[in-house]
N, C-alpha and C positions, 0 to 999 in steps of 0.2 A: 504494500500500500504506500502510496507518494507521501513524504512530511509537506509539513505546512512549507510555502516558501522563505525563507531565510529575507526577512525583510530588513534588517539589521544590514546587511551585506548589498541587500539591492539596491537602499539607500545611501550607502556609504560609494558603491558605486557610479552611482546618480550624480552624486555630487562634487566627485572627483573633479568635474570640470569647474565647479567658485574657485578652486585654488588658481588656473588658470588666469580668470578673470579680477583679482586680485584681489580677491574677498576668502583669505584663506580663515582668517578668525573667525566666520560664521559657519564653515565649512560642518566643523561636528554639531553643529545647534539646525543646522539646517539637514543634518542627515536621521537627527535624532527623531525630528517634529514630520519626515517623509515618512520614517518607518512607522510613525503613530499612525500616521494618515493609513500609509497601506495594510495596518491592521486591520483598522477601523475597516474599511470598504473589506476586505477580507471576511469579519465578524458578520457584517450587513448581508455578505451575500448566504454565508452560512445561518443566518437568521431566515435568508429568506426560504432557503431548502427547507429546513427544520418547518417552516409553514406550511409547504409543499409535500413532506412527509404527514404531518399532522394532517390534514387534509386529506391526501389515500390511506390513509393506516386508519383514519374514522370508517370509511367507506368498507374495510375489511375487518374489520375488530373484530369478527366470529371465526373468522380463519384461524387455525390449529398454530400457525407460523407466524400469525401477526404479529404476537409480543418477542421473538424472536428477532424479526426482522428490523422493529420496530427499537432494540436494543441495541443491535449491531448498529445499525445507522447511525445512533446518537455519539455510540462511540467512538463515531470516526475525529478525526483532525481534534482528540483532545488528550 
């Protein structure tokens, strides 16, 4: 199963380029406050599955597999 992605690294790579542009002092405040960001939309989208689960998993709750599948899924990306 894939990990979450490494947003720590994603942003620090991002940002690689302020040093360049001669803004190197803001360089770790601005890689800090990307990787939040990319949480954040991260969190959002797995909120929105977790909906989209909640939502077929009502539709089958009498299924023998339901609470199974219904557990595996939550467990992912934590």
């Amino acid at each position: 199963m894939p990990e979450s992605p490494d947003f720590d690294q994603i942003a620090r790579e991002l940002s690689l380029g302020l040093a360049v542009l001669g803004v190197a002092a803001y360089r770790e405040a601005f890689a800090k406050d990307l990787a939040e960001q990319l949480r954040q939309v991260w969190n959002a989208r797995g909120a929105a599955d977790l909906a989209k689960v909640d939502a077929e998993m009502a539709a089958s709750a009498g299924h023998p597999h339901a609470k199974n599948l219904d557990r595996a899924l939550r467990s992912l990306d934590r």
